[in-house]
C-alpha positions as MATLAB code, in Angstrom:
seq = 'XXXXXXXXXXXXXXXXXXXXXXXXXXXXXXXXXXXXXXXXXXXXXXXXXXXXXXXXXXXXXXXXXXXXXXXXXXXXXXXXXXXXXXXXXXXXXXXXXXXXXXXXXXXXXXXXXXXXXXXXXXXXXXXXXXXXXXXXXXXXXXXXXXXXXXXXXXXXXXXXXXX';
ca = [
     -59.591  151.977   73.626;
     -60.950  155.080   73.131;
     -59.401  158.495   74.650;
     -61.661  160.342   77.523;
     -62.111  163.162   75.127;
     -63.445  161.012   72.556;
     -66.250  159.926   75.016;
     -66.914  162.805   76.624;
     -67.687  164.199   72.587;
     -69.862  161.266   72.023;
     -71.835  161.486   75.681;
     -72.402  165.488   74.610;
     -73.566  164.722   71.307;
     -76.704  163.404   72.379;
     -79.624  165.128   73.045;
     -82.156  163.455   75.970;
     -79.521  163.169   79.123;
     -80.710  161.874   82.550;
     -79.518  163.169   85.764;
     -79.824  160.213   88.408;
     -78.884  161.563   91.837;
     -81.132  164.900   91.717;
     -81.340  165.906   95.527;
     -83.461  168.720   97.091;
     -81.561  168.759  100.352;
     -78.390  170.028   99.626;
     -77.008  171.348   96.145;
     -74.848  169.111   94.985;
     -72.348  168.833   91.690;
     -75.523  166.078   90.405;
     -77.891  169.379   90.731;
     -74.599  171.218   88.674;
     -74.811  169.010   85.903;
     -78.589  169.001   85.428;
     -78.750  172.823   85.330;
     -75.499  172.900   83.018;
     -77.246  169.934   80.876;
     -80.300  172.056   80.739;
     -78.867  175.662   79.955;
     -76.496  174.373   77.300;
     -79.811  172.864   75.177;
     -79.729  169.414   76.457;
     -83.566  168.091   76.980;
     -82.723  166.805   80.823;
     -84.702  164.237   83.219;
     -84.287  163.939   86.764;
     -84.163  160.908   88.736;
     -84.447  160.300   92.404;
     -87.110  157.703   93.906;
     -86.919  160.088   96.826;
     -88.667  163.742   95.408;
     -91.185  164.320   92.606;
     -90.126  167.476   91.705;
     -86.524  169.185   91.049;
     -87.114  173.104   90.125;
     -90.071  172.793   88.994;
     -89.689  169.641   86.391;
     -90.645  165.904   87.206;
     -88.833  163.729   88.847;
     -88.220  160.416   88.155;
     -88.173  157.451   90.459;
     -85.982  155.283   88.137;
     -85.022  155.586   84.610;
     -87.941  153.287   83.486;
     -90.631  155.625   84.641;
     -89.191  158.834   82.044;
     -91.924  158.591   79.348;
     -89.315  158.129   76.425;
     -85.854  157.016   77.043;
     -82.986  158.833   77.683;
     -79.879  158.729   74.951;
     -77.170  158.926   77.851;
     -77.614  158.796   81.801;
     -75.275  161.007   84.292;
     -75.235  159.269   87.635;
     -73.438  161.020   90.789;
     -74.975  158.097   93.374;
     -73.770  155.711   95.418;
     -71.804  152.515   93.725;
     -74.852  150.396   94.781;
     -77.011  152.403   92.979;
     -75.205  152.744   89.992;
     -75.362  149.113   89.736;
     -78.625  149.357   89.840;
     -79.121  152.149   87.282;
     -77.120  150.647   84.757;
     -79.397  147.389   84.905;
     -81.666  149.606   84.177;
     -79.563  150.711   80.828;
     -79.105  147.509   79.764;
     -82.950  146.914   80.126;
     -83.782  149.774   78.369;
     -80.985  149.487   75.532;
     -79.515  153.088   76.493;
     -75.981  152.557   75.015;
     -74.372  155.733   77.004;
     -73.160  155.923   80.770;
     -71.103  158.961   82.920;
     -70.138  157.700   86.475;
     -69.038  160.710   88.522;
     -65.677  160.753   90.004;
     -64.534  163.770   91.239;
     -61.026  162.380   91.149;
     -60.967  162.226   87.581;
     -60.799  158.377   86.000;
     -58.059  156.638   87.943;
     -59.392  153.524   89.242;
     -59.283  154.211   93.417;
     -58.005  157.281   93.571;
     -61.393  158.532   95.589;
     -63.160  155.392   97.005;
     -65.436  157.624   99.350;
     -65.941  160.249   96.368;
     -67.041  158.491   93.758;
     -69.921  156.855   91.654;
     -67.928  154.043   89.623;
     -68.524  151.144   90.578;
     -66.318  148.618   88.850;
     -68.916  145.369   88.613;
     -71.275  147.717   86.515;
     -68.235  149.027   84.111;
     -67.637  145.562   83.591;
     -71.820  145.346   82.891;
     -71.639  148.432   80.425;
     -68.413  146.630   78.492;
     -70.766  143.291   78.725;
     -73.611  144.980   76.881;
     -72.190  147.089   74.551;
     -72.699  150.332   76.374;
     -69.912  153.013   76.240;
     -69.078  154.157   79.663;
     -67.022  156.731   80.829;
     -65.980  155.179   84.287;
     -64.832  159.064   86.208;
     -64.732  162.431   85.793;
     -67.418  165.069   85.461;
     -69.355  166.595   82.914;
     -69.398  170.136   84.619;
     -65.190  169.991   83.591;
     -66.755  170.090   79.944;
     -69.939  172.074   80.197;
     -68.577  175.941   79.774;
     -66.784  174.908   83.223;
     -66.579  177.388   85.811;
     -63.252  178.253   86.821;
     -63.465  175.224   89.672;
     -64.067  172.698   87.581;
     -61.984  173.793   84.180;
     -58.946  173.909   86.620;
     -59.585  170.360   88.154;
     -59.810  169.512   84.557;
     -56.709  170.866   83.869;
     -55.106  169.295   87.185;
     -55.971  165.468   86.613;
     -55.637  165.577   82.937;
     -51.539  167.028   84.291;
     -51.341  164.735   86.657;
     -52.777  161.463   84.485;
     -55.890  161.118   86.203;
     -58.041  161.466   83.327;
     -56.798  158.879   81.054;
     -59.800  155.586   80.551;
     -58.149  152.285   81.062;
];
């Protein structure tokens, strides 16, 4: 199996990254990532069936409605509509999937915090996708000091190891 690092290299090797979980209500680690995306050269879509805008750029109701497809997706949503999303993936043949966990990658360690949703790791492993089931791409980014020392804490204390 491959090592965290090694996915989190592949995931940031591609170019056309969309955000799902975009909100205009409250900024959130999801708005983070699309502004860190964006600044460090990424070309970046934002999803949300809920807005149509997100700083000025479109915003996408599902991944089907972007106008080309995406080469990874980022989601910080609820389980449910992860599921959901990565349907989508499969549907659309993107082969790349982040599932925020703010608890790094250990399977349950933040059941009220998190975006993995174990039925659609099992659909990304089905279909050939490469997931990485946990952590965030904000720890990787040019992290601010937050997120480069939760990095540092889960990878100390194990939690950012892929089973």
């Amino acid at each position: 199996m491959a090592k965290l690092d090694d996915l989190v290299n592949d995931f940031l090797a591609q170019k056309k990254i969309a955000v799902v979980g975009i909100s205009d209500r409250r900024d959130t680690g999801c708005n983070l990532a699309y502004r860190n995306f964006k600044k460090n050269g990424y070309r970046v879509f934002a999803v949300n069936p809920h807005i149509s805008t997100f700083e000025g750029d479109t915003c996408y109701p599902d991944l089907k409605s972007i106008p080309e497809n995406p080469d990874a997706v980022f989601l910080l949503t609820n389980p449910t509509v992860t599921e959901q999303i990565v349907q989508q993936c499969v549907s659309l043949g993107i082969r790349r999937v982040w599932m925020h966990c703010m608890m790094g990658t250990k399977p349950g360690l933040a059941l009220g915090m998190t975006s993995v949703s174990p039925s659609a790791v099992e659909l990304c492993n089905a279909n050939g996708i490469t997931v990485i089931p946990g952590s965030c791409p904000n720890q990787f980014l040019k992290p601010d000091i937050g997120h480069a020392m939760m990095r540092g804490l889960w990878r100390m204390f194990g939690f950012m190891r892929v089973n």
